[in-house]
Residue frames as qw, qx, qy, qz and C-alpha x, y, z in Angstrom:
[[0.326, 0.905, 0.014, 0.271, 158.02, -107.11, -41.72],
 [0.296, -0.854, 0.426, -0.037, 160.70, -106.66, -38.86],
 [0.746, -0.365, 0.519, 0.200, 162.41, -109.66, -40.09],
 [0.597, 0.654, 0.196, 0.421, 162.49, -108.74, -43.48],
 [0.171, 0.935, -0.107, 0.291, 164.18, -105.79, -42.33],
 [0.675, -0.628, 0.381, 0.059, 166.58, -107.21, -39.89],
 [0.806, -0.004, 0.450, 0.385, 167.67, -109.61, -42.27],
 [0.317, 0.901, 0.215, 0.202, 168.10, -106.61, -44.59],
 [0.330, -0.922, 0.200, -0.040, 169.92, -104.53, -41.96],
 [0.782, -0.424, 0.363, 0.278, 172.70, -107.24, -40.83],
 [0.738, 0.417, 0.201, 0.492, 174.22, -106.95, -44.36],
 [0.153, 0.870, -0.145, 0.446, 175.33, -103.15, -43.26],
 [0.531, -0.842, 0.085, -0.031, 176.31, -104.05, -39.77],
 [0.316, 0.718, -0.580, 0.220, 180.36, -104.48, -38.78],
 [0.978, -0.031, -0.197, 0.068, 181.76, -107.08, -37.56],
 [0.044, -0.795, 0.604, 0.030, 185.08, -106.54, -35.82],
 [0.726, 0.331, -0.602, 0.024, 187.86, -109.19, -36.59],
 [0.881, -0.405, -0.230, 0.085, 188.93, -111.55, -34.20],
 [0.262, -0.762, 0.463, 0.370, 192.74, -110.63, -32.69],
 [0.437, -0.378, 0.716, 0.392, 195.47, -111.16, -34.57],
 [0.669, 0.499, 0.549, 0.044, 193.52, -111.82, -37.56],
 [0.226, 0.955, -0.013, -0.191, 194.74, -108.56, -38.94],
 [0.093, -0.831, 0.534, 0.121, 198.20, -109.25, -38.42],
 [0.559, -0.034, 0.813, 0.157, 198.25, -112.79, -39.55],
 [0.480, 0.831, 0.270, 0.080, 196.51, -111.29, -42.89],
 [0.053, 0.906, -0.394, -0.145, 199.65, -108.61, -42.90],
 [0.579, -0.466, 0.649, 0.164, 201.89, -111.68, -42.00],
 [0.793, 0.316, 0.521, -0.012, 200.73, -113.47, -45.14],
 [0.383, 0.902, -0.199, 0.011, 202.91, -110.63, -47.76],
 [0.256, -0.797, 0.545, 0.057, 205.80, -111.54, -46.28],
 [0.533, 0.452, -0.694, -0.172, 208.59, -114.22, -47.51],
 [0.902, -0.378, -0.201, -0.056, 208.95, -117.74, -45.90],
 [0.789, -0.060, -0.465, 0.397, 212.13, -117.02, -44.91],
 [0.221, -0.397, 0.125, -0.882, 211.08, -113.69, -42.88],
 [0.819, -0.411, -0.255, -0.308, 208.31, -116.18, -41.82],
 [0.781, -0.300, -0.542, 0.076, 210.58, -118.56, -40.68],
 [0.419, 0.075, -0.376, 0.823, 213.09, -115.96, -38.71],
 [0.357, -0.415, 0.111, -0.829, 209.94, -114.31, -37.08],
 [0.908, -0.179, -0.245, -0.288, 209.07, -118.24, -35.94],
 [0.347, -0.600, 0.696, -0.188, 212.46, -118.75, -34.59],
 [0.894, -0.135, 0.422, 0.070, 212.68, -122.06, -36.59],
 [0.027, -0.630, 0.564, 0.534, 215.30, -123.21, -39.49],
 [0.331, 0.124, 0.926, 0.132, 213.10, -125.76, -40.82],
 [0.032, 0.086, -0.519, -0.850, 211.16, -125.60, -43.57],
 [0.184, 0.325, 0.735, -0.566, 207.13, -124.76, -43.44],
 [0.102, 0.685, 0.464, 0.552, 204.28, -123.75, -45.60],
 [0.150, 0.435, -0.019, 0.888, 203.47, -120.40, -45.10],
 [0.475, -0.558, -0.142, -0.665, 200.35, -120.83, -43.09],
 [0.775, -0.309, -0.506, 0.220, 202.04, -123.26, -40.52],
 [0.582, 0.290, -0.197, 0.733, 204.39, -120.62, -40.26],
 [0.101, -0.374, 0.096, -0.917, 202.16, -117.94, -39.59],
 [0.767, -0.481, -0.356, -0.230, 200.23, -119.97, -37.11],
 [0.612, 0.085, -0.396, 0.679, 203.57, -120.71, -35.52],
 [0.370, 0.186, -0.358, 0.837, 203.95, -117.02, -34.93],
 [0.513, -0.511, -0.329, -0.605, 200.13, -116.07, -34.25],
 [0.833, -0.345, -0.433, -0.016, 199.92, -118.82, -31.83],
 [0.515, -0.127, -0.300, 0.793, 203.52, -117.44, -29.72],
 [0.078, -0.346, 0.139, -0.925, 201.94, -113.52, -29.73],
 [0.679, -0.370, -0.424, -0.471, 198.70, -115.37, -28.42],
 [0.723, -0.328, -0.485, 0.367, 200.57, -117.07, -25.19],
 [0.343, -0.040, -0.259, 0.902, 202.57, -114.05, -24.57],
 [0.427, -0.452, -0.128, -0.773, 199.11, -111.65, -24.62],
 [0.748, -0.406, -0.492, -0.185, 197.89, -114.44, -22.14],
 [0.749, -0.383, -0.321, 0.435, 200.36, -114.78, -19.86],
 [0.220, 0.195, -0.142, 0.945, 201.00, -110.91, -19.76],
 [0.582, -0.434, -0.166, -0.667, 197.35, -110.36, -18.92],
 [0.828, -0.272, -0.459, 0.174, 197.91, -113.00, -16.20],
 [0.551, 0.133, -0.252, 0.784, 200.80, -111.37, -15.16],
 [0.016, 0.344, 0.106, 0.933, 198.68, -107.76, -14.76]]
């Protein structure tokens, strides 16, 4: 009975997103060529390389500022 209800439960519980997930979801509205001038490149990406690109640069700089601290 408690696992019938557990498995029951988990369908209400939250879940927070990972980082950045939010803002790489925002990032996705935007044009590629916003993308690419928030990526600092002039070359020409799909969107989701793009927004890895810039994910992946706030991700070092969180690191190495927490390093830093």
């Amino acid at each position: 009975m408690k696992n019938l209800l557990d498995a029951i439960g988990s369908f209400f519980v939250y879940t927070s997103p990972e980082p950045f997930d939010g803002y790489a979801r925002f990032l996705r509205g935007l044009s590629s060529k916003k993308l690419r001038e928030l990526a600092g490149t002039p070359s020409h990406y799909s969107k989701t390389i793009l927004i890895n690109m810039i994910v992946d640069e706030m991700k070092d700089n969180a690191k190495v500022q927490n390093e830093i601290a």
